[in-house]
N, C-alpha and C positions, 0 to 999 in steps of 0.2 A: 388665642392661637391654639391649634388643636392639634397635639405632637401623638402621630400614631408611630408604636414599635413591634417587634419583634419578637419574641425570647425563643430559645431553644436550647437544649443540651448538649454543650461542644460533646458529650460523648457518643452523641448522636452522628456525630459528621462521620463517614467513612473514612478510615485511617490506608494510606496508599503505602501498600506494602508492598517491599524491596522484591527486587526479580532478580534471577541469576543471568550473567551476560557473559559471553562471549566479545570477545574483540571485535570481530569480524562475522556477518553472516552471509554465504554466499550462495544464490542464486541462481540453479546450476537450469538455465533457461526456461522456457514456458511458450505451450503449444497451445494450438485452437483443437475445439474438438474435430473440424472436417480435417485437421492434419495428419489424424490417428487413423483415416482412412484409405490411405497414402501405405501403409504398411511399418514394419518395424523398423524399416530402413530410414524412416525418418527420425523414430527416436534412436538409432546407430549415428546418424549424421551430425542429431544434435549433441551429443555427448560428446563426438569425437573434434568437433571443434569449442565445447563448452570445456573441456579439460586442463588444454594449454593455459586459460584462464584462471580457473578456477589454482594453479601449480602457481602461476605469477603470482596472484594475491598473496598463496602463503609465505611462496620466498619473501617478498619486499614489506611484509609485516614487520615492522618495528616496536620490537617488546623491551623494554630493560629488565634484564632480573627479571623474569618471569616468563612461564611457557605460554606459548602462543594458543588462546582458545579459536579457533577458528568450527564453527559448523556450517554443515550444507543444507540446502531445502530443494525443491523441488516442490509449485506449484499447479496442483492440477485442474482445469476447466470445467465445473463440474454444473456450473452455474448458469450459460449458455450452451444452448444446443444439448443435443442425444451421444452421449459416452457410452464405449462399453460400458460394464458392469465392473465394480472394483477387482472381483473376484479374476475377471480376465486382464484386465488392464494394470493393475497394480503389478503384478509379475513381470509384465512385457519391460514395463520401466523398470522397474530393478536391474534386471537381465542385460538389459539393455546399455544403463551405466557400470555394470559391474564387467561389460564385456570393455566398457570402455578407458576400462581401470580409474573410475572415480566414485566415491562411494556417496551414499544420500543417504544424510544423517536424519532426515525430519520429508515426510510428504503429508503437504496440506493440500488440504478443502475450499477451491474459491467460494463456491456456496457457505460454506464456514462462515466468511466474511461478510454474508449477509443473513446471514441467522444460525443461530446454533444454543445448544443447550446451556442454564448457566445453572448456579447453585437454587435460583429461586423461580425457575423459569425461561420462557425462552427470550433469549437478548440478542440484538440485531450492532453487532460490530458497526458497520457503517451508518446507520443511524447516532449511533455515538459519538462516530467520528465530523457526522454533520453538525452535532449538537456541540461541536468545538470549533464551529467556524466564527471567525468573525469577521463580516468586507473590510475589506482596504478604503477607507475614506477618500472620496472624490475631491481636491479641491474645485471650488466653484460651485457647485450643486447643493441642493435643498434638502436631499434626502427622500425624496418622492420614489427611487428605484426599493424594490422591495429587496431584502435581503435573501444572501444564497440561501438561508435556509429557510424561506418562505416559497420562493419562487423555481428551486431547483438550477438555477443558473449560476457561476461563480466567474468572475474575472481578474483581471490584475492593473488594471483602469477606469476609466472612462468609456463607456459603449460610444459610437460614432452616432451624429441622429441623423435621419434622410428627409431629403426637401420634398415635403408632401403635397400634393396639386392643391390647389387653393381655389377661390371662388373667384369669377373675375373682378375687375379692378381691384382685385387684392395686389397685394406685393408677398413675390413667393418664398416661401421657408428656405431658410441659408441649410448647408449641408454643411456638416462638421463629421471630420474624421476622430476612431477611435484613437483613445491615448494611451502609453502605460504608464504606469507610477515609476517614479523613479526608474523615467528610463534614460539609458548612456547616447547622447544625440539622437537617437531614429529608434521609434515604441517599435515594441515585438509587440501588438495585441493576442489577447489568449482568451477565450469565453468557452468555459467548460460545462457540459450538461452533467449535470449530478445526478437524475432519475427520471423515467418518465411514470406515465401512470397506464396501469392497465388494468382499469374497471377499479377495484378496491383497492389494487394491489400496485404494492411501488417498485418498480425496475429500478436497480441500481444499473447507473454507469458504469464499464469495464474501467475509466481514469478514477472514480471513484473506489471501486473496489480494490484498485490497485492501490491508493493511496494509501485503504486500511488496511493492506497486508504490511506498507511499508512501516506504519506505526504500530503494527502487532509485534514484527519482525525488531523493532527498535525497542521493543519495553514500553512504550509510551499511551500507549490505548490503555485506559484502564475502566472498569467496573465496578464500584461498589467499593472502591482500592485497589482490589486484585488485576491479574487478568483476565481480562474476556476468554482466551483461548488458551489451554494449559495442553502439552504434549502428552501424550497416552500411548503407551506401550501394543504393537498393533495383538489382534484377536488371533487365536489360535487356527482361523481359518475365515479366511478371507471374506466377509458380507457378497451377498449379490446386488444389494444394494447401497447407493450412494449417501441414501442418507441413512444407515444405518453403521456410515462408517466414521470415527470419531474425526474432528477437524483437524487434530494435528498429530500424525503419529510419527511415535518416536521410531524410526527402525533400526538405528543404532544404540543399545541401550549404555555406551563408550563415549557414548558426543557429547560435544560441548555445549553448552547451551544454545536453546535457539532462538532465545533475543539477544540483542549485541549492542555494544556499541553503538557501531555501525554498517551500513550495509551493502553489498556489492552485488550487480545485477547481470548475466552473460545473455543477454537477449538477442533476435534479431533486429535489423533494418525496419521495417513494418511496425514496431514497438514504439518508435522514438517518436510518433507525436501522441500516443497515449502518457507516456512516461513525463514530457512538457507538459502537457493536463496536471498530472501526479507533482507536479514541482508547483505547479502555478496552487495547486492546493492547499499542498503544504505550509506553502509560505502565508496560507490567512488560516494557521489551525492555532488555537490557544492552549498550550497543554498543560498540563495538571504539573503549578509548580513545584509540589514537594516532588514528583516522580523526575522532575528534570535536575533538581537540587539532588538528590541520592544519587543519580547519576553524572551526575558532575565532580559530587564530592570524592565518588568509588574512583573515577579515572584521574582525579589528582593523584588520588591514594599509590594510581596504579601507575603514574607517570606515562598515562596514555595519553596523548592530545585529541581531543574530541573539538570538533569543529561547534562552535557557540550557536550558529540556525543549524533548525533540525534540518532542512533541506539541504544541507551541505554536506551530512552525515549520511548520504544517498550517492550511490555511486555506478556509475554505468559503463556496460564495454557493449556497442551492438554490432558482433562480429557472427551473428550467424548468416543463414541461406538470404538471401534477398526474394522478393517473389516472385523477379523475375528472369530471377540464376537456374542457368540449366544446370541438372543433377549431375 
């Protein structure tokens, strides 16, 4: 018998070190880029109903003995389609919640989320976050479907198969519906694209990209140990370009942290079957358990109840415009 091993130097393993959290992180909406051409009145509109929101979460926050960390973000589209320039755009938002009396403590980079600078190079946030998937086991099946991270597709069942024409005197293929896992009486089916391809280059999905904002946003993405994306205090004058602007900037340098706990999201109508994608992901991500242990242990510490699935620790209000609410 021929026994092959191993060896390496445990100091060699990356050590996943502690992040600062916030209780709560809140999500003060998120536009398309053709909505910025619509004028400032759209982001007036959105703030002025992101607000009331964003007030309830911090009243019904339940703290004992300790002050309430709550920060805000504000995501911006920088990753599909043509944006202004940060230099124009970055002010109009500010301006624009500050007229609404609610302040934004952190504005990030969706493009962030699919590449951005690290200590040793450039590191793709979502690519990491795919290299944490694992499928949901089919019962019944062989294993012949390729996995989400081979194939770009992810579910939260069984795929349905279709009765394919057959040759005569055959006998014709039975059709079978999709299923979900552990579902309550009657499947929700969910089959989410995670990227496509464009020549060399891999398109991230918007449910994907969303996903990794929600695990950048939670502490839970991690690098090397660290995090991927670290807040940076913004530049003394505004880039004209997008990617020359850092992924997370801090613009409150007063705020609370901007990973949390957990996280709260004041989106529209139009979101909610992106945000379904973003659950259905979550629920097959495997995450780094000393970073889920540190964070378990800190909110015993802190006599915060932190919901045990990270998906649960995701939370939503879709109380904006609809698309097809007149203004």
């Amino acid at each position: 018998m021929n026994i092959h091993g191993e060896y390496h130097e445990s100091s060699a393993e990356p050590v996943t070190r502690s992040a600062p959290l916030s209780h709560v992180s809140i999500e003060l909406g998120h536009l398309y880029p053709e909505d910025l051409d619509a004028g400032d009145e759209v982001l007036q509109d959105l703030f002025a109903r992101t607000t009331p929101w964003a007030e309830a979460v911090r009243r019904s926050l339940r703290v004992e003995g300790r002050r309430k960390r709550v920060s805000t973000c504000f995501l911006v589209d920088d990753y599909f389609g043509d944006l202004p320039g940060p230099r124009e755009l970055l002010p109009r938002i500010l301006q624009a919640a500050q007229e609404a009396g609610v302040a934004i403590d952190y504005l990030a980079r969706e493009a962030a989320c699919a590449r951005c600078p690290g200590e040793t190079g450039e590191i793709s946030p979502a690519r990491t976050a795919v290299a944490l998937l694992v499928d949901e086991p089919v019962p019944g099946t062989l294993g012949v479907r390729p996995s989400a991270r081979e194939c770009g597709w992810l579910c939260n069942g069984a795929r349905g198969t279709s009765a394919e024409p057959v040759a005569a005197m055959e006998l014709p293929g039975v059709w079978s519906p999709p299923a979900q896992s552990c579902a309550r009486r009657h499947s929700i089916f969910v089959d989410v694209q995670l990227w496509s391809e464009d020549g060399q280059d891999r398109i991230w999905s918007c449910p994907l990209l969303a996903a990794t904002w929600q695990l950048l946003r939670l502490g839970l993405l991690r690098h090397g140990g660290g995090l991927p994306l670290r807040p940076e205090p913004p530049p003394a004058l505004w880039p004209e370009e997008w990617s020359r602007t850092p992924g997370i900037l801090q613009i409150n340098p007063q705020a609370d942290p901007f990973c949390a706990y957990t996280t709260f999201s004041v989106l529209a109508p139009r979101f909610l079957p992106v945000e379904t994608a973003v659950r259905t992901i979550l629920e097959q991500v495997c995450h780094d358990p000393e970073a889920l242990r540190q964070i378990d242990q800190r909110s015993r510490g802190e006599g915060f109840a932190v919901p045990v699935e990270v998906p649960d620790r995701v939370r939503y209000v879709f109380a904006g415009r609809s698309e097809s609410e007149p203004p």
